[in-house]
FIGU-138219 format. One record per residue: x, y, z of N, C-alpha, C in turn; residue in one letter. Coordinates in steps of 0.2 Angstrom, whole numbers, plus 5000, padded with zeros to 4 digits. Example, Ala and Ser with C-alpha at 12.3 -4.5 7.8 and 13.67 -1.06 7.14 Angstrom:
506649725039506249785039506649845039a/506449895035506849955036506450005039s/
END
This chain:
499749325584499249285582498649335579x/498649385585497949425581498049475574x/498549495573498749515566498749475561x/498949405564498949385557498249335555x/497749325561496949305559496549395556x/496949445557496549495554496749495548x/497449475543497549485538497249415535x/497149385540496849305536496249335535x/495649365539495049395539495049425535x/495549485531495449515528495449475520x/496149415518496449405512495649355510x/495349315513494949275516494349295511x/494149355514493449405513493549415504x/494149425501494149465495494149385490x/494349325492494249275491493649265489x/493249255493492449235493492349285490x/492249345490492049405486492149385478x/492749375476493149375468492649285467x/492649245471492249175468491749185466x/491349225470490649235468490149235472x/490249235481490049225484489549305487x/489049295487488549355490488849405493x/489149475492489549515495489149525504x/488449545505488549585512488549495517x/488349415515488349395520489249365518x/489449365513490249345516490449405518x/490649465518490649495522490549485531x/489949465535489749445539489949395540x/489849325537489949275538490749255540x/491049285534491749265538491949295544x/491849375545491749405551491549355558x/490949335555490849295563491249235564x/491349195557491949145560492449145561x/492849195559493449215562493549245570x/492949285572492849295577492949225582x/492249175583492549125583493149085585x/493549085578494149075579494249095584x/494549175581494849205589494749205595x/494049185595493849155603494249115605x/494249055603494448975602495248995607x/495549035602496249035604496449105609x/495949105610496149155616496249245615x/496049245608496249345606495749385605x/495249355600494449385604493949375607x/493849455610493249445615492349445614x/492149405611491549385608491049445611x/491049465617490849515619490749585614x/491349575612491349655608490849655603x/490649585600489849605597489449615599x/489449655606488749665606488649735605x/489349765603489249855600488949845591x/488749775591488749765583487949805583x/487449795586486749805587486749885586x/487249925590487249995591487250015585x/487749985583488050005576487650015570x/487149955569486549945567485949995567x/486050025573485650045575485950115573x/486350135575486650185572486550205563x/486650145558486550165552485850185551x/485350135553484850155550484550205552x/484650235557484450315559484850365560x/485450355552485650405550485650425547x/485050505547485050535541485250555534x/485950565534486250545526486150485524x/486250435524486050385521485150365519x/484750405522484150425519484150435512x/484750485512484850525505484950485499x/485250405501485250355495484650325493x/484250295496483950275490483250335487x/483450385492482850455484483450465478x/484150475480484450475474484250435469x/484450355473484250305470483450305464x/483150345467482550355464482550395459x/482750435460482850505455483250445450x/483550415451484050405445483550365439x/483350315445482950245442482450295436x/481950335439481550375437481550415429x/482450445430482550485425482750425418x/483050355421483350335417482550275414x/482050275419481450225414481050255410x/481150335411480750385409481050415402x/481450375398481750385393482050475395x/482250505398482450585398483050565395x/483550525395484150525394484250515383x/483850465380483550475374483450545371x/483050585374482850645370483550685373x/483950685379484550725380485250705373x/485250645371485750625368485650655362x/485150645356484550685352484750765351x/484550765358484650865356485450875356x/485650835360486550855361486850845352x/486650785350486850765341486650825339x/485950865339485950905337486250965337x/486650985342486851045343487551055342x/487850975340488550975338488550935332x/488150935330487950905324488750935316x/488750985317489351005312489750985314x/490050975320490750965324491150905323x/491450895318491850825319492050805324x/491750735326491750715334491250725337x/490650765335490150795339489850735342x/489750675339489150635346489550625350x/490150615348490550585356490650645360x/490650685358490450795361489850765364x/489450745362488750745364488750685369x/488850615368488850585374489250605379x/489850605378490050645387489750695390x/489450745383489050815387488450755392x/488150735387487750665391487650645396x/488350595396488450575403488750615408x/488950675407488950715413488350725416x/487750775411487250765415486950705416x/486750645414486550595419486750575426x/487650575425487950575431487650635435x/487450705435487450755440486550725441x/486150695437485650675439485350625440x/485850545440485750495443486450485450x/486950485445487350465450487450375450x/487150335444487250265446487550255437x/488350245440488650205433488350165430x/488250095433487950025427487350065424x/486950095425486150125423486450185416x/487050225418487250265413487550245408x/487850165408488150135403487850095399x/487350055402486950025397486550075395x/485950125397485650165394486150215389x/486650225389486850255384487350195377x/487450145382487550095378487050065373x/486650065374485950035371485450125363x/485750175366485550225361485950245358x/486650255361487150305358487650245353x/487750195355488250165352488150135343x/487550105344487150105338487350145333x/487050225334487050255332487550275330x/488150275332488850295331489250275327x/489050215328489450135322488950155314x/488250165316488050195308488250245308x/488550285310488950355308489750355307x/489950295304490650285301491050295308x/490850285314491150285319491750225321x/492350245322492850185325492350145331x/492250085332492250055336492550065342x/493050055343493450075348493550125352x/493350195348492950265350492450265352x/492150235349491350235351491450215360x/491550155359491450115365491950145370x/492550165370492950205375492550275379x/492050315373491950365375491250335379x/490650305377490250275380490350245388x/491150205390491250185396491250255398x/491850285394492150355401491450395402x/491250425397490850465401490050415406x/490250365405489650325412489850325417x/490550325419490950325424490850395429x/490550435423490750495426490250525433x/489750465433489250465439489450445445x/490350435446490650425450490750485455x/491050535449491250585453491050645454x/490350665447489850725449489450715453x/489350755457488850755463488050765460x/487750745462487450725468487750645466x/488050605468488450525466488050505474x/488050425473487850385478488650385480x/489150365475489750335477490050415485x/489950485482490150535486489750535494x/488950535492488650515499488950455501x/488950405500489350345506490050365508x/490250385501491050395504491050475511x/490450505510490450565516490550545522x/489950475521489650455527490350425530x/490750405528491150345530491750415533x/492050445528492550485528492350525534x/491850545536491750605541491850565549x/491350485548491850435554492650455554x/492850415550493550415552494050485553x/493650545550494050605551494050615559x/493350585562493450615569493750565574x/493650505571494350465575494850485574x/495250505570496050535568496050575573x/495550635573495550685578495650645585x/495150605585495250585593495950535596x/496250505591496850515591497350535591x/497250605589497850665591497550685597x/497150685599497150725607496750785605x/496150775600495850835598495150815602x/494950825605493950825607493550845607x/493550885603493250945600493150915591x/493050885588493450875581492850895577x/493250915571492950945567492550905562x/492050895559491650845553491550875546x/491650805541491750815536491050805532x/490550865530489950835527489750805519x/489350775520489350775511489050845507x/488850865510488950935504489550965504x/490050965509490950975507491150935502x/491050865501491250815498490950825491x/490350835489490050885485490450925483x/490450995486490751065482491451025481x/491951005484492450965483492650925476x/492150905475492250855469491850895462x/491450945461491551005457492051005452x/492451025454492951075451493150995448x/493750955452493850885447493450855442x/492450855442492250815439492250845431x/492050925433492150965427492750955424x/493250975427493950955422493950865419x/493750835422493850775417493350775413x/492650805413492350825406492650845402x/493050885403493450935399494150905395x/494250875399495050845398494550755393x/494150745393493650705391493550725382x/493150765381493050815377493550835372x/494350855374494750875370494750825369x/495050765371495350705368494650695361x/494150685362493650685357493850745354x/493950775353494050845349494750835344x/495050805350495850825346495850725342x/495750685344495550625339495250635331x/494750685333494450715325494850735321x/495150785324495650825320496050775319x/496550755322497050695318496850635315x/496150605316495850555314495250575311x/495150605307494550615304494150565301x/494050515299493850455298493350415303x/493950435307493850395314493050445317x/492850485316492450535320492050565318x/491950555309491350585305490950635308x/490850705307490150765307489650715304x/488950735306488350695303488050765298x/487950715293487750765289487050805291x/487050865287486550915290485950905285x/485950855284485150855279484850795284x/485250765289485150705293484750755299x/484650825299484350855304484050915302x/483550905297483350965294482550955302x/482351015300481951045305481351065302x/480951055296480651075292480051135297x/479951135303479351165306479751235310x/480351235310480851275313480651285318x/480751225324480651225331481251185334x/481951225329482351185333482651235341x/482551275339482751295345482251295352x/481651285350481051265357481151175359x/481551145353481751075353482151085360x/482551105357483251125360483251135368x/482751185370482651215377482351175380x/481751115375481151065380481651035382x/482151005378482450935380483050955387x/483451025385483851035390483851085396x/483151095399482851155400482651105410x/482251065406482051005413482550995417x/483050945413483450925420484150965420x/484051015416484751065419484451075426x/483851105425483551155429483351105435x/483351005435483250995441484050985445x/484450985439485250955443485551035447x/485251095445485451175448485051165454x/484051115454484051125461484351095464x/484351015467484550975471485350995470x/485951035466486551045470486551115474x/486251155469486051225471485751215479x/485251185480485051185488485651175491x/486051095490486551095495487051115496x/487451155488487951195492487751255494x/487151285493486851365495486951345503x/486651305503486551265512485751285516x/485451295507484951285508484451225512x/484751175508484351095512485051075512x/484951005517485450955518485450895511x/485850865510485850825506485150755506x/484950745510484350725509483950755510x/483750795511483050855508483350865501x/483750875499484150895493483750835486x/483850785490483750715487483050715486x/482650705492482050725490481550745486x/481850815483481950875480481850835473x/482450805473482550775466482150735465x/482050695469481450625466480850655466x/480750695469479950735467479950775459x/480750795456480750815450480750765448x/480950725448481150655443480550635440x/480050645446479250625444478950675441x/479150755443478650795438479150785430x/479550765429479850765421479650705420x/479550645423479450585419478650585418x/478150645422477450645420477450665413x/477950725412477950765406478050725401x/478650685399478850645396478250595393x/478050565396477450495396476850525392x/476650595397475850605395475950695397x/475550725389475650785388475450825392x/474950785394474250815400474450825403x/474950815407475050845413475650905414x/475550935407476051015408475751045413x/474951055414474751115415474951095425x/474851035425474951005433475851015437x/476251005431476951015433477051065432x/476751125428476851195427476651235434x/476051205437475651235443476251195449x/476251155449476751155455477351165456x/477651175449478351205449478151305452x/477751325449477651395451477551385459x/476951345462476851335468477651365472x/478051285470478551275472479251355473x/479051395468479651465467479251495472x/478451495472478251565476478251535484x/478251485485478551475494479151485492x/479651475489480451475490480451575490x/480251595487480151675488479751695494x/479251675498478951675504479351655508x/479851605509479951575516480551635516x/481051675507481451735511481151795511x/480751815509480351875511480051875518x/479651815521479051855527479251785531x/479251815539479051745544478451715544x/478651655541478051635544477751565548x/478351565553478051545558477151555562x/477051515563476251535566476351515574x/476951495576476751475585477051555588x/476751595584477151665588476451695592x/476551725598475851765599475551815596x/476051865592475551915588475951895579x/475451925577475851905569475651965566x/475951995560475952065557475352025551x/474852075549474752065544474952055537x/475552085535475852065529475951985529x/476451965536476451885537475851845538x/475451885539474651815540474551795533x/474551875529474551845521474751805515x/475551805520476151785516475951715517x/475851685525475551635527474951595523x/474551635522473951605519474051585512x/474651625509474951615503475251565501x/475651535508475951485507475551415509x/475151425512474751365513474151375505x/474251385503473851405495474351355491x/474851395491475451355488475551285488x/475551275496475751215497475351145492x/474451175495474051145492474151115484x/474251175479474251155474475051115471x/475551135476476151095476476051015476x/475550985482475550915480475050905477x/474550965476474050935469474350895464x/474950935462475350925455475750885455x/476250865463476350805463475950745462x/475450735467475050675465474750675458x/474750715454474350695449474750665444x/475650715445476050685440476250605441x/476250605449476550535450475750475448x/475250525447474550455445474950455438x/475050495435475050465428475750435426x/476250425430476850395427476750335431x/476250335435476250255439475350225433x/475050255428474650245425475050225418x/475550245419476050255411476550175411x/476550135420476650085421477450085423x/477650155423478350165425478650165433x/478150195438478250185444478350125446x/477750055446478050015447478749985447x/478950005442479549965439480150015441x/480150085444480650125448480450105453x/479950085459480050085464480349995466x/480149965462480449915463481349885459x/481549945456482349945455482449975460x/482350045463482550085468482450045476x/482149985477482149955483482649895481x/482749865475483249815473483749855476x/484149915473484849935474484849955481x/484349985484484450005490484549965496x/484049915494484349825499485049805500x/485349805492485749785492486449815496x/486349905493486749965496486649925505x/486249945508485949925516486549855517x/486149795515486449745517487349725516x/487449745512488049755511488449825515x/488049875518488249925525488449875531x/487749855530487649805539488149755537x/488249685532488749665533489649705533x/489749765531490449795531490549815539x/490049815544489949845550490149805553x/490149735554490049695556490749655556x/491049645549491649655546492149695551x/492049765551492649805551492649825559x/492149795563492149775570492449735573x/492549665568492849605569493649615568x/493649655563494449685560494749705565x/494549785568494549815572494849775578x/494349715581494549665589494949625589x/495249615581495949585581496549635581x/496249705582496849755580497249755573x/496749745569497049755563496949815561x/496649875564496749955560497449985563x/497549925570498249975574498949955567x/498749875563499249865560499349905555x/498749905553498849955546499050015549x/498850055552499350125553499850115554x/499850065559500850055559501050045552x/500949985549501149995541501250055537x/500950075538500550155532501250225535x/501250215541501550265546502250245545x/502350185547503250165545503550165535x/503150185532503350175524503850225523x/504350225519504350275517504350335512x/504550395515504150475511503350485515x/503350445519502850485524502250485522x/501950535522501150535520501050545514x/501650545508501650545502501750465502x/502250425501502150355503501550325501x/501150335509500750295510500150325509x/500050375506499550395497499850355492x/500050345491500250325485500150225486x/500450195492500150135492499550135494x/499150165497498350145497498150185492x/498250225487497850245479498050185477x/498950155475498750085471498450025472x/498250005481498049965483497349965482x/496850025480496350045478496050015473x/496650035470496350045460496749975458x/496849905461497049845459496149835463x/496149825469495349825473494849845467x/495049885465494349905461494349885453x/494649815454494649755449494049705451x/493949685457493549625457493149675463x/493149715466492649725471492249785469x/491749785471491249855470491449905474x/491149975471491250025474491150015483x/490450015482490049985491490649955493x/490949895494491449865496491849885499x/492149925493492949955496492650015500x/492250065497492050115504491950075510x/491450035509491650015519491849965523x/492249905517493049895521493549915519x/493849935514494349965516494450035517x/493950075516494250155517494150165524x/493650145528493650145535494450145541x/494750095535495350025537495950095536x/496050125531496650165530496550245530x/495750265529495750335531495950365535x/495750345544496250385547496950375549x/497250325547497950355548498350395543x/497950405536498050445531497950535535x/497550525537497150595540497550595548x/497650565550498150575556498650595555x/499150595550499650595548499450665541x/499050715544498950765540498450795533x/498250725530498050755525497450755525x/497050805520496350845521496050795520x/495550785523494950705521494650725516x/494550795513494250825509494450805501x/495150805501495450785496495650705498x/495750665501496050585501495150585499x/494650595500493950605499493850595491x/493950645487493950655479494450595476x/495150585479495550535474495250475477x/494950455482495050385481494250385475x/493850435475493150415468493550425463x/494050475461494350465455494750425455x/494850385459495350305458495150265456x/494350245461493750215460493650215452x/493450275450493050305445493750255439x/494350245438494850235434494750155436x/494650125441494550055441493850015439x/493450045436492650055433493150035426x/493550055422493550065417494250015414x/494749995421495049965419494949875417x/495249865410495349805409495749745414x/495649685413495049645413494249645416x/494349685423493849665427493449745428x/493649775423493449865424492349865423x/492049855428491349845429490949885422x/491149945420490949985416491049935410x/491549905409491749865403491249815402x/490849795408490449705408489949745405x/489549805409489149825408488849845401x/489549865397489549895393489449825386x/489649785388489849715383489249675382x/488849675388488349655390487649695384x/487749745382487149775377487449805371x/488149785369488449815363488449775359x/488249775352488149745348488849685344x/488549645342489049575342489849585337x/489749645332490349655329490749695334x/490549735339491049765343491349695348x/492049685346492349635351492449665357x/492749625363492849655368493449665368x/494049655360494549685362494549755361x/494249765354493949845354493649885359x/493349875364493149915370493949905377x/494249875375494749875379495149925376x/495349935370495949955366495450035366x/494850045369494450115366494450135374x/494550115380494450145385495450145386x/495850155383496550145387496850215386x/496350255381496550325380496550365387x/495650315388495350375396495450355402x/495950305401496250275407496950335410x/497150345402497850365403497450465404x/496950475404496950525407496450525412x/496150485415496050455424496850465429x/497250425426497950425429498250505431x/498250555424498450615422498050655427x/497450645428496950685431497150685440x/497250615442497450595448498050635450x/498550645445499050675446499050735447x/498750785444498550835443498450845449x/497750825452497450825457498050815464x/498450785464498850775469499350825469x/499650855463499850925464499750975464x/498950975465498851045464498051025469x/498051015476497650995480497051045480x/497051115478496751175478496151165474x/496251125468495651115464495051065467x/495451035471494751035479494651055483x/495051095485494751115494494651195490x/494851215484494451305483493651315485x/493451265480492851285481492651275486x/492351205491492251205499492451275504x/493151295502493251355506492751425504x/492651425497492351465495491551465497x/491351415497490751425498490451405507x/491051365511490951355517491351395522x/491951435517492251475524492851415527x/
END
């Protein structure tokens, strides 16, 4: 009876989900009434909610998840801040001769927005909205246009710094040390988001790349289909293309090398990392808005290098009882520093909140974050109730008896995934179902680190598939009325088919995840 109220709890939940019901309270809500039930009939123990509070309590004072909503801000920031406009622009510009060059340029695009927001829907309509336009007056296939515009939005799935990689950390590192605690390990080892991070590296770059040929080799066979823009479309008459060039690509390379450079160096944890970020988001959207404030972000980005050079040069702790004088100076240096470091932030964030733009990031960044939370707290609550009916022992037992083993039951939970991420969100499936099937994946041997990277790049492939593929509504939602939604279906089925390719890749050659991590963590 209790197996089969878990699988009802479970089929139940995605129901109300697909109709339309508010994800974190049906999440919760079914949760309690089938607990309930199982009270009634005698198989759960109502008691067991009262580990729900812990749990709670648990989330919201853990530090990783801190990490979401400053990314969340960094993203909102860069994307109200028009940064992504002037990136599109210089990218045209620099493949401007290349047959296929803007769709060269929106994927180049959307990698960096993904490496600097990390939030699909924001990356698809904001390049939906500049780039698609633009494309279609450029004798562009519709069908191209709009395939490349999904794929490269999607790709905020799996370049880090991604929300989707921090939850999926958060969740995966749980259940890595239940599996251990399962085998008889008590010691167990933890999987961080900065692994998950260096981890996903190496894959996100290859599907840029494997992204890029396909535009590259469409030109050559279809040339019609992917017109170079002519060069009198980009004359430069003041000859400042190359200071063009460096303003527009100079900013957010430089903030996307900080905030991953600190975490994989191991310099900060991913929420200081995060941090980091949204304090750059702010000095580039001051710059953007209002000219005045170079000499402000100038002054505290310098600030900002001569502490990072002070903290490795000199100690400068002060609770010591003798101190050398090189250090007292270094010390005095650095509180100089610090000074004019929040000089420059407050003054850049008065003028982007005078420019009218704060407002309107701070309250998207509290919208998404709510919802991210509430739908946390209701998936806890959920997979508690799952859990008290012993639906995790079933599923293992299922996953464990298939067979081919651990290969098997990868294969049914990736396909079980990528139909899920048809109707459900990403949030959803990390924290009911991956909670549900990761550790008897990892019990049964394989690296969290890589089950980690394929369920985002499964994720990342179900964003784009038709009917229900989210990158597709988003994208329908701001493309202009001659593009049907058959042509955006028949324009992403190329980079579908190399989603799938990638996925496979990836499973046989597991290395292109776990090198880097070992390389950089040993």
């Amino acid at each position: 009876m209790s197996g089969f109220l878990a699988l009802a709890l479970f089929a139940v939940t995605c129901g109300l989900i697909v109709v339309g019901y508010p994800v974190a309270f049906t999440l919760a809500g079914s949760a309690l009434i089938f607990a309930f039930i199982g009270n009634l009939l005698g198989v759960f123990d109502l008691g067991l909610l009262g580990a729900y509070v812990q749990q709670i309590f648990g989330r919201m004072t853990n530090p990783v998840l801190i990490a979401v909503p400053l990314f969340v801000f960094m993203g909102v920031m860069l994307e109200r801040s028009k940064v992504a406009e002037d990136l599109l622009d210089t990218m045209g510009f620099l493949f401007r001769r290349l047959p296929g060059g803007l769709g060269v340029s929106v994927i180049c695009v959307g990698a960096l927005l993904a490496a600097s927001t990390g939030i699909v829907g924001a990356t698809v309509v904001t390049m939906g909205l500049l780039s698609l336009p633009t494309m279609l007056r450029r004798g562009y296939d519709p069908s191209l246009a709009a395939g490349t515009i999904c794929a490269a939005g999607t790709l905020g799935q799996i370049i880090p710094p991604s929300i989707v990689l921090v939850l999926l950390g958060e969740v995966l590192s749980s259940a890595y040390q239940q599996s251990q605690l399962q085998r008889g390990i008590f010691a167990p080892d933890t999987v961080s988001v900065g692994d998950l991070f260096a981890g996903a590296m190496v894959p996100g770059l290859m599907l840029v790349g494997l992204y890029i040929a396909y535009q590259i080799g469409v030109a050559w066979l279809r040339p019609d289909s992917s017109p170079a823009i002519p060069a009198e479309d980009f004359q430069d008459p003041e000859g400042r293309s190359a200071a063009r060039v460096i303003g527009a690509l100079a900013p957010p390379g430089l903030l996307i090398v900080a905030v991953l450079g600190s975490i994989l160096g191991g310099i900060a944890t991913p929420t200081e990392a995060a941090a980091l970020g949204g304090i750059g988001a702010g000095l580039l959207a001051a710059l953007k808005v209002d000219g005045g404030a170079k000499w402000g972000v100038l002054g505290a980005v310098l600030a900002l290098v001569c502490l990072m050079a002070l903290v490795f040069a000199f100690d400068l702790r002060v609770g010591r009882a003798s101190i050398a004088t090189g250090d007292l100076i270094a010390i005095g240096l650095a509180v100089l520093a610090t000074v004019v470091l929040v000089l420059g932030v407050i003054d850049a964030f008065r003028r982007v909140q005078r420019a009218g733009i704060l407002r309107e990031v701070m309250e998207g960044t509290l919208k998404i974050t709510s919802m991210v939370f509430a739908i946390l707290l209701g998936a806890a609550l959920f997979a508690l109730v799952f859990r008290g009916f012993g639906g995790d022992t079933l599923v293992h037992g299922f996953l464990t008896d298939l067979p081919g083993g651990a290969v098997g039951a990868m294969l049914v939970v990736m396909a079980t995934l990528f139909v899920l991420g048809f109707v459900l969100d990403f949030i959803e499936i990390i924290y009911v179902v991956v909670p549900i099937v990761a550790p008897p994946l990892m019990t049964m041997g394989l690296d969290p680190l890589w089950i980690g990277v394929m369920i985002a790049v499964n994720l990342q492939t179900s964003f784009l598939t038709p009917p229900f593929g989210f990158a597709l509504f988003y994208l329908r939602g701001v493309a202009p009325k001659e593009v049907t939604t058959g042509q955006i279906y028949k324009g992403v089925a190329p980079f579908i088919a190399i989603q799938v390719g990638a996925l496979a890749i990836l499973a046989a050659f597991p290395a292109l995840v776990l090198w880097l991590p070992k390389l950089i963590y040993g």
